[in-house]
C-alpha positions in Angstrom: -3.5 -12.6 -18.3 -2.2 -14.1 -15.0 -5.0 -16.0 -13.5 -3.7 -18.0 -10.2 -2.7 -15.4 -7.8 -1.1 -15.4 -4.7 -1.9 -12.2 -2.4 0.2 -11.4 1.0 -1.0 -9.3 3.7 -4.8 -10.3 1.9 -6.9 -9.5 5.1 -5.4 -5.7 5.1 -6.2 -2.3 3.5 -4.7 -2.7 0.2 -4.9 -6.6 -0.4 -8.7 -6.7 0.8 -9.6 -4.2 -2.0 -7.5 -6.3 -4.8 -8.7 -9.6 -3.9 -11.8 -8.4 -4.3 -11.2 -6.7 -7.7 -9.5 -10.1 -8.5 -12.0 -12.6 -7.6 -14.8 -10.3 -8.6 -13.5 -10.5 -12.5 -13.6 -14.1 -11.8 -9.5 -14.9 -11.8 -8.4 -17.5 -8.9 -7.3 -15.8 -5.8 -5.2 -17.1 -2.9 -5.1 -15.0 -0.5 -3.3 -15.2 2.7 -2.7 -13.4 6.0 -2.1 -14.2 9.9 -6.0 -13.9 9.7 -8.8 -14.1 7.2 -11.9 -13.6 8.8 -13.1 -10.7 6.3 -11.6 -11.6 3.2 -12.5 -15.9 3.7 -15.9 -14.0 2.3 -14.3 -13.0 -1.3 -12.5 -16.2 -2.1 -12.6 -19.8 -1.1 -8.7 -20.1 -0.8 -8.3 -18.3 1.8 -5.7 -19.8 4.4 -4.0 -18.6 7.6 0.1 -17.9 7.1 2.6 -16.4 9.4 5.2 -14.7 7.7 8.2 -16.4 7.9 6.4 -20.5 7.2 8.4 -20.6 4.0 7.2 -24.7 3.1 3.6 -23.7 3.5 4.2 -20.3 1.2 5.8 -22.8 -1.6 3.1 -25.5 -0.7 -0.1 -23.5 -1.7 2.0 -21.7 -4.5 2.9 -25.6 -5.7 -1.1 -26.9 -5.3 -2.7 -23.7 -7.1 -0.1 -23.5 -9.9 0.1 -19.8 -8.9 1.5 -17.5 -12.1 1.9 -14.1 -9.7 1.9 -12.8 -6.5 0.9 -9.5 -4.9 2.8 -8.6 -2.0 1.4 -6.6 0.4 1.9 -8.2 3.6 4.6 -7.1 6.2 4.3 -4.1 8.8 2.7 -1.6 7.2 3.7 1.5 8.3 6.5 4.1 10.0 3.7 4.3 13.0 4.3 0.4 13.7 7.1 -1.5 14.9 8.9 1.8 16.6 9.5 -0.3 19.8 10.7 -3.3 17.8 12.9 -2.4 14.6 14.1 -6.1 14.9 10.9 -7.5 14.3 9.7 -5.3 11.7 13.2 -5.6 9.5 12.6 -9.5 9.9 9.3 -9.0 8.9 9.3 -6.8 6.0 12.6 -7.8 4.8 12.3 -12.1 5.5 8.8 -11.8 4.2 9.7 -10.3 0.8 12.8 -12.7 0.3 10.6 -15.7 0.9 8.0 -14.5 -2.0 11.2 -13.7 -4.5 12.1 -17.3 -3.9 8.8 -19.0 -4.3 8.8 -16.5 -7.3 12.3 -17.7 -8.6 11.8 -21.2 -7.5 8.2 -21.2 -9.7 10.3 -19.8 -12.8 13.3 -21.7 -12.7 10.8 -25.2 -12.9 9.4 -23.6 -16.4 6.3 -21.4 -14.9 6.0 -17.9 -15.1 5.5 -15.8 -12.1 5.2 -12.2 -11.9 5.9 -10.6 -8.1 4.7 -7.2 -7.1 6.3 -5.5 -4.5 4.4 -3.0 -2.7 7.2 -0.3 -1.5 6.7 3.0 0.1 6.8 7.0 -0.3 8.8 7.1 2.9 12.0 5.5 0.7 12.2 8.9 -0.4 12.9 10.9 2.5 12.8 14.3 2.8 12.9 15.5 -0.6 10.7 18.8 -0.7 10.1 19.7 -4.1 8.0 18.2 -6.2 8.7 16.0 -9.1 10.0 13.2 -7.4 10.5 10.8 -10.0 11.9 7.1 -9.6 15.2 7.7 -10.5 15.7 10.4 -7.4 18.1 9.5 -4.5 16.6 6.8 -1.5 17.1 9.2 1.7 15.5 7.2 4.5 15.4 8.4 8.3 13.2 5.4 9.5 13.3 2.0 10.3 9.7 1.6 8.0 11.6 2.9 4.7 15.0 1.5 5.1 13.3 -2.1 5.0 11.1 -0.7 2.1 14.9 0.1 0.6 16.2 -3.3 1.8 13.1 -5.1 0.2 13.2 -3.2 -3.2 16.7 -4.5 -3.2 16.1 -7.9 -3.0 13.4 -7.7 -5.2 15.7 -5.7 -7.8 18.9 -7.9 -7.4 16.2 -11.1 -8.4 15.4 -9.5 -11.7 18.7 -8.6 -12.5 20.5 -11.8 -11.5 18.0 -14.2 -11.6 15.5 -13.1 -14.6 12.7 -13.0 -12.0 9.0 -10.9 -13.4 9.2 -8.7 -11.0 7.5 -4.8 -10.4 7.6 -2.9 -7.1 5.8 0.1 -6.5 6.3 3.0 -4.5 2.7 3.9 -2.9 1.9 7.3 -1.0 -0.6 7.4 1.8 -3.2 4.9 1.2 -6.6 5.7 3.0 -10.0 4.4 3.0 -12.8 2.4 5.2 -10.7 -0.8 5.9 -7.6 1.5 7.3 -6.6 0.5 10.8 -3.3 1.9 11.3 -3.2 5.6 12.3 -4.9 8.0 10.2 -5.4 11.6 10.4 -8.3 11.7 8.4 -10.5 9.2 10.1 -9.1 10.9 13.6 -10.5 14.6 12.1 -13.9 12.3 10.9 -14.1 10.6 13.8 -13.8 13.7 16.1 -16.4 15.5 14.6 -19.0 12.4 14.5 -19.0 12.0 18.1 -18.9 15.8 18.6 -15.0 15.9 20.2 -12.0 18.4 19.1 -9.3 17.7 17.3 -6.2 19.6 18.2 -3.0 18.8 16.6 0.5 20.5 17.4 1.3 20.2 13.8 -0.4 20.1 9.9 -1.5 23.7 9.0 0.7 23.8 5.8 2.0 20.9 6.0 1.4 18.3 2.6 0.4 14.3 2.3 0.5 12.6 -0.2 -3.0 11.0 0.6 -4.7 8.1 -2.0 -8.0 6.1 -1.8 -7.3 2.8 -1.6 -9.7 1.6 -4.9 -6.8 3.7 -7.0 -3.8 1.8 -5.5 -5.9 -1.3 -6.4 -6.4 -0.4 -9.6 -2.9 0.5 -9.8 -1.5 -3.3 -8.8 -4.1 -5.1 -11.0 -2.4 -2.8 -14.3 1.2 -3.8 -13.3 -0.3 -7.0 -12.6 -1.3 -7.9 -16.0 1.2 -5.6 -18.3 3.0 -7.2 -20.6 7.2 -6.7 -21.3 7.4 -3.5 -19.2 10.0 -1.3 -19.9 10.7 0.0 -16.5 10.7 -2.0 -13.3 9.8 0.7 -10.0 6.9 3.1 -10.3 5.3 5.9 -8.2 1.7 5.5 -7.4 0.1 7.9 -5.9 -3.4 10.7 -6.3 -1.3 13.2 -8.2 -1.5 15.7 -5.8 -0.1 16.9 -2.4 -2.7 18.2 -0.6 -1.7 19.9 3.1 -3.8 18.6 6.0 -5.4 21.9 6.4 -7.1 21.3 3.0 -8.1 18.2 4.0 -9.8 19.5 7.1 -11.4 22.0 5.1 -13.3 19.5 3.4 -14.3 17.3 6.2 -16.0 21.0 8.1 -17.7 21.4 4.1 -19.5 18.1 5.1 -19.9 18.1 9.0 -20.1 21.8 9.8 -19.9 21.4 13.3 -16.3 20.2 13.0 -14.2 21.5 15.3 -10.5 21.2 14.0 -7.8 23.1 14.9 -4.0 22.8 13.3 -0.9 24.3 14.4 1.6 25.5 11.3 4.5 22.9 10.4 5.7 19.3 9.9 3.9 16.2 11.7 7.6 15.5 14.0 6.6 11.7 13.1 6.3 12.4 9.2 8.2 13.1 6.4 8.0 16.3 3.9 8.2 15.2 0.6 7.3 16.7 -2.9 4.6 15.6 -5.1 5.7 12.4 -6.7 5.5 12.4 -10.0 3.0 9.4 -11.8 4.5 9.6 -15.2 6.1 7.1 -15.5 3.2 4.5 -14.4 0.7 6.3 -16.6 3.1 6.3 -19.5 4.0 2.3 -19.2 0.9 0.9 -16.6 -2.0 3.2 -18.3 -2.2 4.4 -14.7 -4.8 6.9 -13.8 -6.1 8.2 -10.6 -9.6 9.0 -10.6 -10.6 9.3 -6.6 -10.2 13.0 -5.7 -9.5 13.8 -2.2 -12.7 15.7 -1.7 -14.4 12.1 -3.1 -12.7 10.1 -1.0 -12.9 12.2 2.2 -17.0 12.2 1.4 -16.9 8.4 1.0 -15.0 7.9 4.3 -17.5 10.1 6.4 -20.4 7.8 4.3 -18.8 4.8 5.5 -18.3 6.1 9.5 -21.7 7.1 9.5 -23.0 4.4 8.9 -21.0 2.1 11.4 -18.7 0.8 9.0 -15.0 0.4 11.2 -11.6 -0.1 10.0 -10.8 -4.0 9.8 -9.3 -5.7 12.8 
């Protein structure tokens, strides 16, 4: 079991939650981030790091003898960076190649160090049936996926060229409390708390391929820790594809009063995309959802209500 951990993007949705699983099973987290107010209070390495300060990355991966890193920093969505592709491709893309070379650079001095690359459902495209395995075509229409594509590559072209441990996974929508980036859930929740509409041109019909956050945790910490894997790029998702009109079914169960109303057809902003198929990372990862989206949607109007607010 790898026990000195390096996580990128720590202070965000999806590193908060695993540093937290990490450091609560007692295993030595770093964890880094442009800030690290909120998670400074799961681990006492907790430092400040720009993407892009490569000799501090390979410094604190050099002083904690770190055998893995999770990386989950990097712009974290097709909603951010629209007015500034060249910024989120040297982002995303500079970001990842400096943790595949502290990564190689940690292996080729006789340490083992496993990298997890946190990819995207948007690599996909529009692909509209389901069944979208691992092995399907890359169509990307964004900026967001093609430096999802591009970092995948890298990653890929370390394993194969230089032996690097390395695992990327392909993650649908990740929701939950700490979310700060556009949501349509917490915009239908948040609505209906404070007694406003929601009107949306768009979404009757129309699937996501929403996940709770704790199962995409869940999900690193098993490719985190499996031994000799046979397969290298995995689909995590809930193991459904739910359409936004379901979801807002759910949200009026709970707050009656909700007042939601959906036009029929795509988000213009989104793509449509087939339920991705989990077989391989249950078959090789022992990967299980176990969040539905009714218990997740309940667990996010708990959280609102009582004054919990997405991380800043």
């Amino acid at each position: 079991m790898r026990e000195s951990i390096l996580v990128t993007g720590a202070n965000g949705l999806i590193g908060y939650e695993v540093v937290k699983r990490l450091a609560g099973a007692g295993r030595n987290v770093i964890a880094v981030d442009r800030t690290v107010s909120d998670v400074a209070t799961l681990t006492g390495n907790a430092f400040p790091l720009e993407i892009g300060d490569q000799h501090r990355l390979h410094e604190l991966a050099d002083r904690f003898q770190i055998d893995a890193i999770v990386h989950c920093g990097g712009v974290s969505g097709p909603m951010l960076g629209r007015d500034n592709p060249a910024a989120l491709f040297n982002t995303n893309i500079g970001g990842t190649i400096d943790v595949a070379e502290v990564a190689r650079q940690r292996t080729l001095h006789g340490h083992s160090c496993r990298l997890l690359f946190c990819s995207s459902l948007t690599v996909y495209g529009n692909q509209p049936q389901d069944g979208i395995r691992e092995s399907n075509p890359l169509l990307t229409r964004q900026c967001y996926a093609s430096s999802k594509v591009a970092g995948e590559a890298v990653v890929l072209s370390y394993v194969e060229e230089h032996d690097l441990d390395a695992i990327v996974l392909r993650i649908a929508g990740v929701y939950g409390p700490r979310r700060r980036t556009s949501c349509v859930l917490r915009l239908m929740i948040q609505n209906a708390l404070e007694g406003r509409p929601t009107y949306l041109r768009y979404g009757q019909g129309f699937p996501r391929q929403w996940v709770h956050v704790d199962d995409i945790a869940a999900g690193l910490i098993l490719a985190l820790d499996v031994e000799a894997p046979t397969e290298r790029v995995f689909n995590l998702s809930g193991g459904v594809n739910p359409t936004i009109d379901e979801a807002a079914d759910i949200i009026r169960a709970v707050i009656p009063a909700a007042d939601i109303r959906l036009d029929p057809g795509a988000d213009p902003e989104d793509i449509t995309l087939g339920l991705l198929s989990i077989e391989a990372a249950r078959r090789v990862l022992g990967y299980e959802p176990s969040v539905t989206l009714r218990d997740g949607i309940h667990r996010l109007i708990q959280s609102m209500r009582s004054g919990d607010r997405p991380n800043q």
